[in-house]
N, C-alpha and C positions, 0 to 999 in steps of 0.2 A: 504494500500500500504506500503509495507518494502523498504526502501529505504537503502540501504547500498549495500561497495562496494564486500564484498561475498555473495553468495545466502545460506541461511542455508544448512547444511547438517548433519545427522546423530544424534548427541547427541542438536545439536542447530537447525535441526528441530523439532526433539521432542519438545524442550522446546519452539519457537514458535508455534506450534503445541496447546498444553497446554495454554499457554497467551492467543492464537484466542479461545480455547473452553473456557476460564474463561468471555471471552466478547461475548459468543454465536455465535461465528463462526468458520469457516472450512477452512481446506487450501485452499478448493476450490472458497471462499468466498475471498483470498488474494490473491498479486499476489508480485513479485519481481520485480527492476528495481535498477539498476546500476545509482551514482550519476549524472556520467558524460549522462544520457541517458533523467535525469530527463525534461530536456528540449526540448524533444520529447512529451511529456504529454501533451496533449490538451485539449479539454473539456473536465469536469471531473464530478461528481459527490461524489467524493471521501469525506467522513466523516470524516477518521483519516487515517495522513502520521506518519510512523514509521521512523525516520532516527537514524539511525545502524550505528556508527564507524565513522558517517561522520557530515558536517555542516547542521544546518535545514535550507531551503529554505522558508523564509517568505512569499515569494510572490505565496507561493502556497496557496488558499483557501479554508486548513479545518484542525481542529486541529493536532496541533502535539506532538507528543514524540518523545524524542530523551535520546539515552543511546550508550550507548562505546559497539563497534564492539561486536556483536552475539558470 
């Protein structure tokens, strides 16, 4: 899950694009979601939260990264 508040496009899809196939996945394997929406997210099975640009939410349960806006 990419959590930040733009959704990739163009030159910064690519390069996430690229990160998901260095961890064996696919865009379609990832999905996007807006900070302010993060709290919509309910059961989860989620492995790894990406937070993009924005603060990491602790109390999400599954590893994180976080790095300055995509």
């Amino acid at each position: 899950l990419l959590v930040s508040p733009i959704c990739p496009e163009n030159e910064t899809a690519l390069m996430f694009e690229r990160v998901l196939k260095s961890i064996k996945l696919t865009l379609d394997d990832a999905l996007h979601l807006e900070p302010e929406r993060l709290s919509m997210l309910g059961e989860h099975q989620l492995e790894w939260v990406w937070f993009a640009g924005c603060e990491a939410d602790q109390s999400i349960k599954a590893k994180h990264l976080t790095s300055p806006l995509l």
